[in-house]
Structures are given as structure tokens and as C-alpha cells.
N, C-alpha and C positions, 0 to 999 in steps of 0.2 A: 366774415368768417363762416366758413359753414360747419357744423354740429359732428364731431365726430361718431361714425356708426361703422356695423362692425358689416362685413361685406357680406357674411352668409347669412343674409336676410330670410332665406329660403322658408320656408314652415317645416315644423318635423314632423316625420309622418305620423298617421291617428296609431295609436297603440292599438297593438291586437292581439288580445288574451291568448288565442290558440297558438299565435309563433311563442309566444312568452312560455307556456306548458309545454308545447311541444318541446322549446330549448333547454327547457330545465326537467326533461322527462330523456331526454338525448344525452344530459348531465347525470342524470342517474345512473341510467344503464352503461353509461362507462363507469362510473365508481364499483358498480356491481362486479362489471365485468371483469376489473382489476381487482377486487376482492377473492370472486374466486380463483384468479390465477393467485394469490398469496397462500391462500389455503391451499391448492392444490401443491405449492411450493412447501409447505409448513408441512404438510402428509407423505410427501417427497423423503423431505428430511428425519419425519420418525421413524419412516419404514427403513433408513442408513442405520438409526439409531443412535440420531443424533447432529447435531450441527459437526463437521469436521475440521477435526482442529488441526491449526498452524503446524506448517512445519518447522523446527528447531530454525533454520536457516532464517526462514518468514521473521520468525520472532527476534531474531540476531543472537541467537547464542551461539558459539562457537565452538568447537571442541578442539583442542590441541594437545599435546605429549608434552607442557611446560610445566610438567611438576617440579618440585625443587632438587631432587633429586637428579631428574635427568638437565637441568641446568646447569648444574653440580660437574654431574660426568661431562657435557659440553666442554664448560668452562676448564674444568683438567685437561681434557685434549687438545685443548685450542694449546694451553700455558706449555705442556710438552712438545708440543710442535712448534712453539715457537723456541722453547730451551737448545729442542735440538738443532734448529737453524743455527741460533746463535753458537754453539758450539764446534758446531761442524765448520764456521765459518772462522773462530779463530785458531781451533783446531789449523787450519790449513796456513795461516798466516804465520803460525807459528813453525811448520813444519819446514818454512821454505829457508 
């Protein structure tokens, strides 16, 4: 049986200070970088005066005419137009 081993025998390369700094100085200067596009975005927003807020819709509120009142008035309309169908309908039945 021969000795199980792993295939990437290979040597890993000698470490080198200056790629190590350089990649974590290339790591900086983007955090930087992206800092100051935040603050330029944060100075943005004061000189609006402010973060801008949602609109009614965004937030789901809705405005509608469904006061109780005018349900009210619906609801009579509706109940009259159907009286007067039903009247005018034996109205006729009777007339014949």
C-alpha cells in the first residue's frame, strides 16, 4: 500500500513583505476612497436639507373618499336603484 499524499506537493512561494504592504496599502486607499464618496454623499444630503422622505404611496398609505358618510350615501343609491327596478318591473306585470 503506498502512504496516502496530497498531490500539490509544490513549495509555497517565500513570502514578500513589500506585495504583503503594498496589498494592504491598495486596501486602504479603497476604504479611503469609499469614505470619501460617503461623506461627499452625507454633504449632498445636508445641503437638500435633509434625507428625503418617502412618498405617501412608497410608504402604502392610501387616500380614498370612504368616509362613513359617503358609504352611507353609496349604499342609498345603490338600495333606490334597485327599489326602482323592482317596481317598475311589477309595475308592468301588473298593468298587463
Amino acid at each position: 500500500m503506498r502512504p496516502i499524499t496530497d498531490d500539490a506537493d509544490a513549495t509555497p512561494a517565500p513570502f514578500d513583505p513589500d506585495d504583503h504592504v503594498a496589498r494592504l496599502r491598495a486596501q486602504i486607499d479603497a476604504a479611503k476612497a469609499r469614505r470619501a464618496g460617503y461623506r461627499a454623499q452625507a454633504a449632498e444630503t445636508v445641503a437638500r436639507g435633509g434625507p428625503e422622505r418617502p412618498t405617501e404611496e412608497e410608504l402604502g398609505i392610501i387616500k380614498t373618499d370612504d368616509t362613513v358618510g359617503r358609504i352611507a350615501a353609496d349604499a342609498s343609491q345603490e338600495i333606490r336603484s334597485r327599489l326602482s327596478r323592482l317596481t317598475s318591473r311589477f309595475g308592468r306585470r301588473g298593468k298587463k
